[in-house]
BADO-831410 format. One line per 3 residues: number of its first residue (from 0); for each residue x, y, z of N, C-alpha, C. Coordinates in steps of 0.1 Angstrom, whole numbers. Layout:
NUM) X,Y,Z,X,Y,Z,X,Y,Z ~ ...;
# end
This chain:
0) 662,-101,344,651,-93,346,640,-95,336 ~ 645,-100,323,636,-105,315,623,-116,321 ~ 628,-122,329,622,-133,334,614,-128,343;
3) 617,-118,351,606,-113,360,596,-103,357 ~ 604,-93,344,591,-87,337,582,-95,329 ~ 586,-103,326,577,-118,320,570,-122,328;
6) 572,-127,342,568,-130,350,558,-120,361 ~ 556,-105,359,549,-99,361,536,-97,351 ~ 542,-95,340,530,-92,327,525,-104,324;
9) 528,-119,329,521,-132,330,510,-131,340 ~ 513,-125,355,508,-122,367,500,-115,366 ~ 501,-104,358,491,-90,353,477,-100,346;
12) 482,-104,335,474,-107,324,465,-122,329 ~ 467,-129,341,465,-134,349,452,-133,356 ~ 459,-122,366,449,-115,374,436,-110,367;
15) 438,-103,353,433,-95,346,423,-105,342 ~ 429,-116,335,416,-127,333,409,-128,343 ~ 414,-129,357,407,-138,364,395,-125,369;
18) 400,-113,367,390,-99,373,380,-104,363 ~ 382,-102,347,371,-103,337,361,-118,337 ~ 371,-124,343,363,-140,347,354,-138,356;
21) 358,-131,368,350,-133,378,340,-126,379 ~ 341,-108,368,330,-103,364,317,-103,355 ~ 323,-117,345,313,-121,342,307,-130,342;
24) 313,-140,356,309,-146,364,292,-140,376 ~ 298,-128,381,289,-123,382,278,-118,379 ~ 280,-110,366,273,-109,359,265,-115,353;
27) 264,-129,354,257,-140,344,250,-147,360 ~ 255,-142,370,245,-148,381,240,-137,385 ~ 239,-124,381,232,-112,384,219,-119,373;
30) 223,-116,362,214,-120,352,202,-137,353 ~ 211,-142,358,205,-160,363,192,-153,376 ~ 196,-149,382,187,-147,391,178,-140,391;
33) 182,-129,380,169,-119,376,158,-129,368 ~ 163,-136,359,155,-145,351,149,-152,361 ~ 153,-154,373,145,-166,381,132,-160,384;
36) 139,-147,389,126,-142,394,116,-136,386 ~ 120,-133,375,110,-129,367,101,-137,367 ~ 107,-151,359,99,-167,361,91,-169,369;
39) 94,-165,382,88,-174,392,75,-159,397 ~ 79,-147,392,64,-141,392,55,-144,381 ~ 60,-144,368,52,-148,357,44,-160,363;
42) 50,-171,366,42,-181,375,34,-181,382 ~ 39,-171,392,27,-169,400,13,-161,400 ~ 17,-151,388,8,-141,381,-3,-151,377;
45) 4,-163,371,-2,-171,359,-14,-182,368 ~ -7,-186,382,-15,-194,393,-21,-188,397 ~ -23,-172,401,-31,-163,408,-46,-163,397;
48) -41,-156,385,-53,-157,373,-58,-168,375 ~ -56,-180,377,-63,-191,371,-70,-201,384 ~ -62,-194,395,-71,-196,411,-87,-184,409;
51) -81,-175,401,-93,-162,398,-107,-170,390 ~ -101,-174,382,-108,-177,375,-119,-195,376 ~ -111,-201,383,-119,-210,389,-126,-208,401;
54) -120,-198,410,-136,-189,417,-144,-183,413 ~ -144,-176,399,-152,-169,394,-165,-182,385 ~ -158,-193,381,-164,-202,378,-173,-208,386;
57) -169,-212,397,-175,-214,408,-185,-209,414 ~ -187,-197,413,-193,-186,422,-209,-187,408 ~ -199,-186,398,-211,-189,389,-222,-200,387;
60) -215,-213,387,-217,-225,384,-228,-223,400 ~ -231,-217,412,-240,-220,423,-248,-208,421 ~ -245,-196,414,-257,-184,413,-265,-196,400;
63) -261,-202,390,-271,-207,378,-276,-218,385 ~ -270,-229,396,-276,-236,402,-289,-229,409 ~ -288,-219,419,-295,-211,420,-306,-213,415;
66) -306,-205,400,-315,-199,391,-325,-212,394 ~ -319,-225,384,-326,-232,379,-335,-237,395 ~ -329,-238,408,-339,-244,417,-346,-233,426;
69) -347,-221,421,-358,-212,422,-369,-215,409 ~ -364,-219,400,-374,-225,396,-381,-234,396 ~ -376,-244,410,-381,-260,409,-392,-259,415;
72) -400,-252,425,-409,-255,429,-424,-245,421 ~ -422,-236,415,-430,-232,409,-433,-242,397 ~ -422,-248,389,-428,-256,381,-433,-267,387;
75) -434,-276,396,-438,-285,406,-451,-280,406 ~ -455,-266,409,-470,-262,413,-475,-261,404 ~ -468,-254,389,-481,-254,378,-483,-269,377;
78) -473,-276,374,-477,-288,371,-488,-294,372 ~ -490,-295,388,-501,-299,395,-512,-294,393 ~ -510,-281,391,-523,-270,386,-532,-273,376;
81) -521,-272,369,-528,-273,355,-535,-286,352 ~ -534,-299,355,-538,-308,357,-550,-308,361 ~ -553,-300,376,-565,-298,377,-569,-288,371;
84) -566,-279,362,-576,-269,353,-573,-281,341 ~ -569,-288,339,-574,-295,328,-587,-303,330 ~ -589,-309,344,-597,-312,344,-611,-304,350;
87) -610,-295,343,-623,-287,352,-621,-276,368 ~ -611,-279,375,-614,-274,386,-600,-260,385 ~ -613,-250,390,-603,-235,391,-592,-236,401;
90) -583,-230,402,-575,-224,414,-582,-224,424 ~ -573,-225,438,-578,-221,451,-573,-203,449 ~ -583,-199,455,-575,-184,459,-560,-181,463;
93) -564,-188,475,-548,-186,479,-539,-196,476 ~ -538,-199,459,-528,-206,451,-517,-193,444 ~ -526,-181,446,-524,-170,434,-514,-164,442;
96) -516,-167,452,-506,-155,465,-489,-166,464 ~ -494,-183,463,-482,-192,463,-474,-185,451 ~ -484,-185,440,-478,-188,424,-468,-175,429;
99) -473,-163,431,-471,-148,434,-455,-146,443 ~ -455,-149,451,-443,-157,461,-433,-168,456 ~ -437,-175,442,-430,-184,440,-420,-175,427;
102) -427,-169,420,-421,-157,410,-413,-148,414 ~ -416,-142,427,-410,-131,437,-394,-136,440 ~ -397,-148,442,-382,-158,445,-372,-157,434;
105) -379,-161,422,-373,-164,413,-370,-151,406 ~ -373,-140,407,-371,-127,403,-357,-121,413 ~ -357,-128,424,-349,-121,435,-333,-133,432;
108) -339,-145,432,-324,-150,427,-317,-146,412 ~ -329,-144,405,-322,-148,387,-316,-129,390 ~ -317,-122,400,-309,-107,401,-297,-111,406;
111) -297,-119,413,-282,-121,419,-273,-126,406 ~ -280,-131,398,-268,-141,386,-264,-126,382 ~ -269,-118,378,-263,-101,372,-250,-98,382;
114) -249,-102,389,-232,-105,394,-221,-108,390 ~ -227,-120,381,-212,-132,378,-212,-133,361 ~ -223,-130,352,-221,-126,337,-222,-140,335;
117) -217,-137,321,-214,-134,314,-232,-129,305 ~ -229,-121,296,-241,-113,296,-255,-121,287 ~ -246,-134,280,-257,-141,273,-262,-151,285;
120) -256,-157,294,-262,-165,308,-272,-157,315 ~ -269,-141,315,-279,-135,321,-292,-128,316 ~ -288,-125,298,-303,-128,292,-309,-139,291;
123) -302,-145,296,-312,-167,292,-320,-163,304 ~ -312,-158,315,-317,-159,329,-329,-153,333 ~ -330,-139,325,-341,-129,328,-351,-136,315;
126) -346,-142,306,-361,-145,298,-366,-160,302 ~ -361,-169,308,-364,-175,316,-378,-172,327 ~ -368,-161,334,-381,-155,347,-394,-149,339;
129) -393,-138,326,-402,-138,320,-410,-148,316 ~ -403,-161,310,-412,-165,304,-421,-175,314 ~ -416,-174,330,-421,-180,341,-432,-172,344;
132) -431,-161,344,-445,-151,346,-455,-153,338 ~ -451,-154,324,-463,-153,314,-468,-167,312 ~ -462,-175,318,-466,-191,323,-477,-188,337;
135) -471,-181,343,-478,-179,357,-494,-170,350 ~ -495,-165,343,-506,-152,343,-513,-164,332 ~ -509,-170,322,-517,-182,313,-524,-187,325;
138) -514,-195,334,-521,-205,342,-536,-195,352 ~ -534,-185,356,-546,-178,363,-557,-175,356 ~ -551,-167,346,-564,-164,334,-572,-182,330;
141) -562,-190,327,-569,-200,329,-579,-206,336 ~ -576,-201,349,-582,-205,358,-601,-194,361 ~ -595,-185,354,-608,-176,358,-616,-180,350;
144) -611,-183,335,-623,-190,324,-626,-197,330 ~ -626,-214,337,-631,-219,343,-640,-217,355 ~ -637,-207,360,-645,-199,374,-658,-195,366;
147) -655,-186,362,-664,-178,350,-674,-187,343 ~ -671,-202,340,-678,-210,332,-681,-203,319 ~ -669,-201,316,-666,-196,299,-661,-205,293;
150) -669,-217,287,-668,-227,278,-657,-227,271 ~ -656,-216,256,-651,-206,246,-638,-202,251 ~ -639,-195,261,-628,-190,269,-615,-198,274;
153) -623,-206,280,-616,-219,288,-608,-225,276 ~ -615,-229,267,-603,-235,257,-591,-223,249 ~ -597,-214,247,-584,-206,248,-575,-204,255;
156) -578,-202,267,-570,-197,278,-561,-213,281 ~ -565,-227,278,-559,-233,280,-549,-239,266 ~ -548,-230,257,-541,-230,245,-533,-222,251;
159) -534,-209,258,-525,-201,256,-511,-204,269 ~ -519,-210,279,-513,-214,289,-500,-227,280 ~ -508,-231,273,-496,-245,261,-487,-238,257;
162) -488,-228,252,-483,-217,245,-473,-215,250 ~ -475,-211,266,-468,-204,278,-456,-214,279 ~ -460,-226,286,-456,-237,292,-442,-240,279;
165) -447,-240,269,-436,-242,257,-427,-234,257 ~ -431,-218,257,-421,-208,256,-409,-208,268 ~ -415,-212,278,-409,-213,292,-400,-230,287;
168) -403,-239,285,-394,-246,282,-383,-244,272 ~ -385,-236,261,-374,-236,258,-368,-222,261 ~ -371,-214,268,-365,-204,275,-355,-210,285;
171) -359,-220,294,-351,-231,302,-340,-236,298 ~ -344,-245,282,-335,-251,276,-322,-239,276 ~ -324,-229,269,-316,-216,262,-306,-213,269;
174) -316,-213,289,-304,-209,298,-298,-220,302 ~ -304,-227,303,-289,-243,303,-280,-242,298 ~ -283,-240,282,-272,-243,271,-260,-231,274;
177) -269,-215,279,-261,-208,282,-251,-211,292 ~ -255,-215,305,-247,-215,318,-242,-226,314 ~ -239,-235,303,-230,-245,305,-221,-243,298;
180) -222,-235,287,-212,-231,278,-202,-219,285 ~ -211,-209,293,-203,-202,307,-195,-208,314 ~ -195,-221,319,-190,-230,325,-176,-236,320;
183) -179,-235,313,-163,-241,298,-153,-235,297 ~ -155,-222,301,-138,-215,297,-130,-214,303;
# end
């Protein structure tokens, strides 16, 4: 009988392992699988942000494209403009209604960049449009000294238009540097 209570308390202690085996057996794939999934949302959390964020880049990267080719044709026109007030000849009238319409544009896009930030890309963006206006009002006032045949005048007014034309380029420059540095992160 020795041999069989031996042989039960072997069978016990047996079983008993194999219960604590197999519970933490389970237990370690209860645990395995929580880890998976935790993983595999952290992952996804982490692919979701970073799909976010290269849409938000994106969305950006064509509001500044925007910006800058609402500005393409107004600079195209002073260009031209001023060329001829350099050489003597005023504005046509209805250049003042273009220039007017060409600003109006560029006021109505550089509002949309106020969407997508970041907030130094969107002061570049508004002093930009300013400094396109006070470009725009040089070039007319210029234009009237010459109407006017104000000698005196005329060369002022076409100093101040230089003046203009400078502040607007590197107002340009400023929002470049801005939207590209926006561009980076």
């Amino acid at each position: 009988m020795d041999q069989g209570i031996a042989g039960v308390i072997a069978g016990c202690a047996g079983l008993l392992g194999a219960g604590v085996g197999g519970l933490a057996t389970a237990y370690g794939a209860r645990v395995g699988a929580q880890k998976t999934v935790e993983a595999a949302h952290a992952q996804a959390e982490r692919q979701s942000t970073s799909e976010h964020l290269h849409w938000i880049r994106e969305q950006r990267r064509q509001v500044y494209s925007d910006v800058l080719a609402s500005h393409a044709p107004f600079r195209t026109t002073a260009i031209k403009r001023s060329i001829e007030l350099s050489q003597g000849r005023p504005l046509p009238p209805e250049e003042n209604l273009r220039f007017e319409e060409q600003i109006l544009q560029i006021a109505e896009v550089t509002a949309r960049a106020d969407l997508w930030g970041p907030a130094s890309v969107l002061d570049a963006a508004h002093e930009m449009s300013r400094a396109g206006g006070d470009k725009y009002i040089a070039l007319i006032d210029w234009s009237q000294a010459i109407r006017a045949e104000r000698s005196d005048d005329t060369l002022e007014r076409s100093q101040q238009y230089a003046a203009a034309l400078a502040a607007y380029g590197q107002a340009r420059a400023l929002f470049v540097q801005a939207a590209v540095n926006a561009l980076q992160f």
